[in-house]
Kinemage of the C-alpha trace (Angstrom):
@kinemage 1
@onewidth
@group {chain A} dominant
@subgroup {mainchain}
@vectorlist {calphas} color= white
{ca unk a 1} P 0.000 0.000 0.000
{ca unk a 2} L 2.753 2.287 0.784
{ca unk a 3} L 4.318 1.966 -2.904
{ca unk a 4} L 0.993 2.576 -4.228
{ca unk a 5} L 0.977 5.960 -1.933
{ca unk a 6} L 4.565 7.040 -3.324
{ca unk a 7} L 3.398 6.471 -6.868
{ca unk a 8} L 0.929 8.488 -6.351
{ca unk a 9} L 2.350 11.330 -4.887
{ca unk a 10} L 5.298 11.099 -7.356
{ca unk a 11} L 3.911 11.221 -10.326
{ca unk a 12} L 1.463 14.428 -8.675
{ca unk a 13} L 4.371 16.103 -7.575
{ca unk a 14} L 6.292 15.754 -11.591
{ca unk a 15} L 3.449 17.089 -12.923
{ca unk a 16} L 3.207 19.919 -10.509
{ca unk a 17} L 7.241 20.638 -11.269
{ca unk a 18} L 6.533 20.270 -15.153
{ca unk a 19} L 3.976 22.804 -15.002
């Protein structure tokens, strides 16, 4: 569950850095 969580929050945080 905890890889699932830092998935998640990875891929929101590259597209908040690409934008």
């Amino acid at each position: 569950m905890s890889r699932k969580k830092i998935t998640w929050i990875g891929l929101y945080t590259y597209f908040r850095v690409e934008l």
